[in-house]
N, C-alpha and C positions, 0 to 999 in steps of 0.2 A: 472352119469350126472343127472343135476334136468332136469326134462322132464319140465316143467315149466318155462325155461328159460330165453325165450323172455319177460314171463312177467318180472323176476329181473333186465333186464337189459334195457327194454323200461323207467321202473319207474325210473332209476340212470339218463337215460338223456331227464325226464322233463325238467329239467332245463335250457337244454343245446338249444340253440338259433336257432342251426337248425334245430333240431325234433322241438320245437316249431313253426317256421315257417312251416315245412312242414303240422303240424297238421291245423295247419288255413286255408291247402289250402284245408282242404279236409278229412286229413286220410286213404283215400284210397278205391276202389270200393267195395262193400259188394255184394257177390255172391248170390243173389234169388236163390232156388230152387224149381222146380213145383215135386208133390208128386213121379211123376216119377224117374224125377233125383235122387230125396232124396232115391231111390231103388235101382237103380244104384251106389252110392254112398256108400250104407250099403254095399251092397256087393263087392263092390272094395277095399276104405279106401286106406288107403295111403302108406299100405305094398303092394298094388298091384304096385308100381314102384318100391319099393326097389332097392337100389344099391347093385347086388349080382354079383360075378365072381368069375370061376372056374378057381382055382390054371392051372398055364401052368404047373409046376412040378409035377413030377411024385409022386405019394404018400405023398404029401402036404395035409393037412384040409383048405378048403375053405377060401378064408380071412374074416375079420369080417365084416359083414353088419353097413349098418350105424347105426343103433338100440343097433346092440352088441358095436360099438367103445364107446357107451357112459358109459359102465358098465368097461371101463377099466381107472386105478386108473395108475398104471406101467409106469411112462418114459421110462424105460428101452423096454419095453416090445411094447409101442407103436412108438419109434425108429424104434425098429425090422420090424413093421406093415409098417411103412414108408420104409426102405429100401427095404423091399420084393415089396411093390408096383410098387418102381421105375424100379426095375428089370424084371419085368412082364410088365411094360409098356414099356419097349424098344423093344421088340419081339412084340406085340401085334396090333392086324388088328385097323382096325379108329374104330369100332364101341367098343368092349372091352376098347381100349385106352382109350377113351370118360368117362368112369364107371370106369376105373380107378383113372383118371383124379379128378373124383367126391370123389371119396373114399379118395384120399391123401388128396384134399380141405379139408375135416373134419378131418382127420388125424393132419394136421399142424395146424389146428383153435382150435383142444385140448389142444396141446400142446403147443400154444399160439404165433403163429408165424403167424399173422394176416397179415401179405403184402405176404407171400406166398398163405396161403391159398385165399385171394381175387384173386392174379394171376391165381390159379389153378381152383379154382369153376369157374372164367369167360370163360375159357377153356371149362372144361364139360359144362358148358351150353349151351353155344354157337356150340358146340357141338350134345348137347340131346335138344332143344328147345322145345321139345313135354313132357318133359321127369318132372313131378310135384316136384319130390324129388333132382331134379339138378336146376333146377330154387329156388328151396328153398334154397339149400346149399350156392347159391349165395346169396340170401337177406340175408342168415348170415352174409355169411360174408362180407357183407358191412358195417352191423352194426355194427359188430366187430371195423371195421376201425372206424366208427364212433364213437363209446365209447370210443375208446384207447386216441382218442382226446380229447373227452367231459371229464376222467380222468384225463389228461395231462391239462385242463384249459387252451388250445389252441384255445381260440373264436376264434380268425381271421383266422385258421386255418379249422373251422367250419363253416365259413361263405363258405369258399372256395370251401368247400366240399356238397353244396346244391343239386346239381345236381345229387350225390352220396345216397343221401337222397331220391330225385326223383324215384332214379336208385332204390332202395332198394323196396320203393311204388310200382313201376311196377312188381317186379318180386314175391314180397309175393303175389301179385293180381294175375299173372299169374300162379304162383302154384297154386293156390284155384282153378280157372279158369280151369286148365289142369286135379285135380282131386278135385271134393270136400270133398273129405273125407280126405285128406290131413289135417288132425287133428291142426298140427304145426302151419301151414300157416293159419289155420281161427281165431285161438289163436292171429296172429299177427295182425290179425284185429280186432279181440275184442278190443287188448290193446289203437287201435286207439279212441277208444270208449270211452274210458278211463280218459282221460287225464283231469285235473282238469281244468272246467273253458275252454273248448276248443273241448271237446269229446260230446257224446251224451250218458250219464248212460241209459237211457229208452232203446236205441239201442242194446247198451250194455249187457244187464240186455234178451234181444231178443234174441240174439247170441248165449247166455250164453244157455239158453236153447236149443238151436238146435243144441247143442255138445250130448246129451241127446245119439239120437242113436249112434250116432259114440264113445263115449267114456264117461258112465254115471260118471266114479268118477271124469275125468276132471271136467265135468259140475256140481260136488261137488265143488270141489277144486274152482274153479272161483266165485262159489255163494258165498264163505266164502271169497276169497280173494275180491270182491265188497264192504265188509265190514272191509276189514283189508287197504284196501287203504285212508281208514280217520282214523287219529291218534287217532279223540275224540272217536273213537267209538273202542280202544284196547281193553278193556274187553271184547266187546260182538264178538270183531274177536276170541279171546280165547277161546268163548266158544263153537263156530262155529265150529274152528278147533278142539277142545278137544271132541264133538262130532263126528267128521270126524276121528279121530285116535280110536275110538270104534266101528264106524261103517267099517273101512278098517283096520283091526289091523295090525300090522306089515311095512302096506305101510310108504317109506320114506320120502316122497313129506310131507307128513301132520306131522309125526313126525319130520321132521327139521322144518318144517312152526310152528308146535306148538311152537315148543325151543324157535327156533329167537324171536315169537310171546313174551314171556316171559321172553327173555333176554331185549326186547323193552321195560317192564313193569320194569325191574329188579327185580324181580322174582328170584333170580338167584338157589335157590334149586328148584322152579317148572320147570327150566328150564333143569336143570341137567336130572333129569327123562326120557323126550321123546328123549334128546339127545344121553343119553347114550344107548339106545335102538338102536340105529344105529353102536352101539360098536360091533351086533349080526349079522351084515350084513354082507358078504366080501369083503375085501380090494378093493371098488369100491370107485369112488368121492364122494358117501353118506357117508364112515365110514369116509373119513378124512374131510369132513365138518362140519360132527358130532364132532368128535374129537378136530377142532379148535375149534369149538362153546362154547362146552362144556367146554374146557380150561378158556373162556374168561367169563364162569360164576361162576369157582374154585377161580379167580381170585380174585372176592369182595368177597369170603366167610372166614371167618379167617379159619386157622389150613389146608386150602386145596390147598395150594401155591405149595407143592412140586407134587402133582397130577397133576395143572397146567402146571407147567414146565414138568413133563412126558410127556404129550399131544402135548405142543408146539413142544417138543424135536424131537417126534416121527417124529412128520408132517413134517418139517424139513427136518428130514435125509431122510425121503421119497421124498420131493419134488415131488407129485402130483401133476397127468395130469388131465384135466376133466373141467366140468362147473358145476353150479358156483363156482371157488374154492378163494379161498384167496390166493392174489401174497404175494409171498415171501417175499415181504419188510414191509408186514402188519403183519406177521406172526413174525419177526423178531422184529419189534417193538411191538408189544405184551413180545413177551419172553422179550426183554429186560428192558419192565420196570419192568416188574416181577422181574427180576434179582435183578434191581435198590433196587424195593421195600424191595425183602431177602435180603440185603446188601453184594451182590456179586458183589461190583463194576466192577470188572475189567473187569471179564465176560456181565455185562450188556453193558462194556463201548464199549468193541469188537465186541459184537452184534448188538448194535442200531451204530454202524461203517460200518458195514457190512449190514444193512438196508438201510444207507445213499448213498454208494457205489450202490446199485441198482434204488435208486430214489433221484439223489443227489439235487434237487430243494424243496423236500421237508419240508414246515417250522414244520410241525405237529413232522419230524424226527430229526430235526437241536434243536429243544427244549427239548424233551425226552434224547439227546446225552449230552447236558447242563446239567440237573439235574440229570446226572447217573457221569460226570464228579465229579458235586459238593458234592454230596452226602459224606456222613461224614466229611467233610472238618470245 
């Protein structure tokens, strides 16, 4: 999982009419701390709420905390995680149920079944009200709902949902509020800060810095993404980030931020480099982020078409769980103009068929299925 999240998915719904409004009213409270707090805070941070529960069976390993579900890549595997939950919460007293309750909410918000998990986190909240790391699960998954729409090009849809918007403002503020070392949740407040033409950069730019003790590379990562959020200025986010993947070597957050950084540029052999380096990882939501990215930079380069389609292929058959991943039907149109482009019509024509089938309003797919149709004719 990108630990980064909130920022990829705040920025997808500038656009979108009811984050816009909501940012006009405000963005949401910024939590002062007096140097005290800021001590209490160090030494808390935001694994002091974690969601943890001991297996009811006997000689069971622990289920995964919310931390670890983000390192899991496995549909299969995170099924399994959900069925065990369920089972454990049917036996289980109010308070365990509750932190159960919380754990499935992110369980189903992985695996992308966002009306469930809203149902579920409003549960454990409502539930843990004290509780930093369950009030956050919820502002997730609000946004969730609310992106699924802002995707779907559902304004009126989005008007309707304002008060969902509201709902989301109060409980990132009330995580912060409840712990501030809660990392996640002050991140969601930066990105209010953010917003083009609506935010407050200086604020912003304030914030950023006082991630410093709780999480110095964060407070990297943001200073280079302040820079990467204006397009006139791609080079110098490049070079931002290309310093940040020297100074954290191995981290994946900077080497997928570099790639994308120079898939943006099309760049597309500079891009190959940092991406592939996530080829070294394990089978978490980084190698197959990497893996599409990577695919989609094989794509413009001549003679690396058939490495491409490896890549797609792979991801595919995998159909990974995780954030931020690429849905299926984006993955699927990919491959198939690739297809197109090798003059494997049939196979392109079945695939961007079977892209259509999952987003059938589609015009970007209804066009690509056209020219793979006409292709040698």
């Amino acid at each position: 999982m990108k630990r980064f999240l909130f920022g990829t998915l705040l920025f997808v719904a500038i656009g979108v009419a009811a984050v816009i409004l909501w940012m006009r009213s405000g963005g949401g409270t910024i939590v002062e701390l007096s140097d005290e707090q800021m001590e209490v805070a160090r030494a808390s941070g935001a694994a002091s709420q974690e969601i943890t529960v001991d297996s009811q069976a006997s000689g069971e390993a622990p289920l995964p905390t919310l931390d670890e579900l983000k390192q899991i890549a496995s549909r299969e595997r995170m099924n399994e995680i959900a069925s065990r939950i369920r089972s454990e919460r049917s036996g289980a007293g109010a308070e365990e149920r509750a932190l159960l309750t919380v754990l499935l909410s992110e369980v189903e918000r992985l695996s992308g079944d966002v009306e469930s998990a809203y149902a579920l986190a409003r549960e454990g909240a409502e539930a843990l009200p004290e509780n930093s790391r369950a009030r956050h699960m919820l502002a997730k998954a609000i946004l969730a709902r609310i992106l699924t729409k802002a995707e779907d090009g559902n304004v009126g849809a989005l008007f309707a949902m304002l008060g969902e918007v509201k709902s989301y403002k109060a409980e990132v503020n009330a995580a912060v509020e409840l712990d501030p070392g809660n990392v996640d949740a002050r991140v969601g407040q930066i990105l209010a800060m953010l917003i083009p033409g609506l935010g407050n950069r200086k604020r912003a730019e304030e914030l950023i810095e006082e991630l410093a003790p709780f999480d110095e590379l964060r407070r990297d990562y943001w200073r280079a993404q302040l820079i990467a959020v204006d397009d006139k200025r791609l080079p110098e986010a490049i070079e931002a980030f290309d310093a940040l993947v020297k100074k954290y070597p191995g981290d994946p957050d900077m080497l997928l931020s570099l790639g994308e950084l120079y898939l943006k540029q099309e760049s597309w052999e500079k891009a190959i480099a940092p991406l592939d380096q996530l080829k070294d990882e394990p089978k978490t939501p980084f190698y197959y982020r990497g893996l599409y990215q990577g695919a989609k930079a094989r794509v413009h380069l001549e003679g690396r078409e058939e490495e491409a389609l490896a890549r797609l292929s792979e991801f595919e058959a995998a159909n990974p769980v995780g954030e931020p991943m690429p849905t299926m039907d984006a993955v699927k149109f990919e491959k198939g103009r690739l297809l197109t482009k090798m003059g494997r019509r049939a196979e392109a024509v079945a695939t961007l068929e079977e892209a259509l089938e999952l987003k059938p309003d589609d015009m970007k797919l209804k066009k690509a299925l056209e020219e793979a149709r006409s292709a040698g004719e």
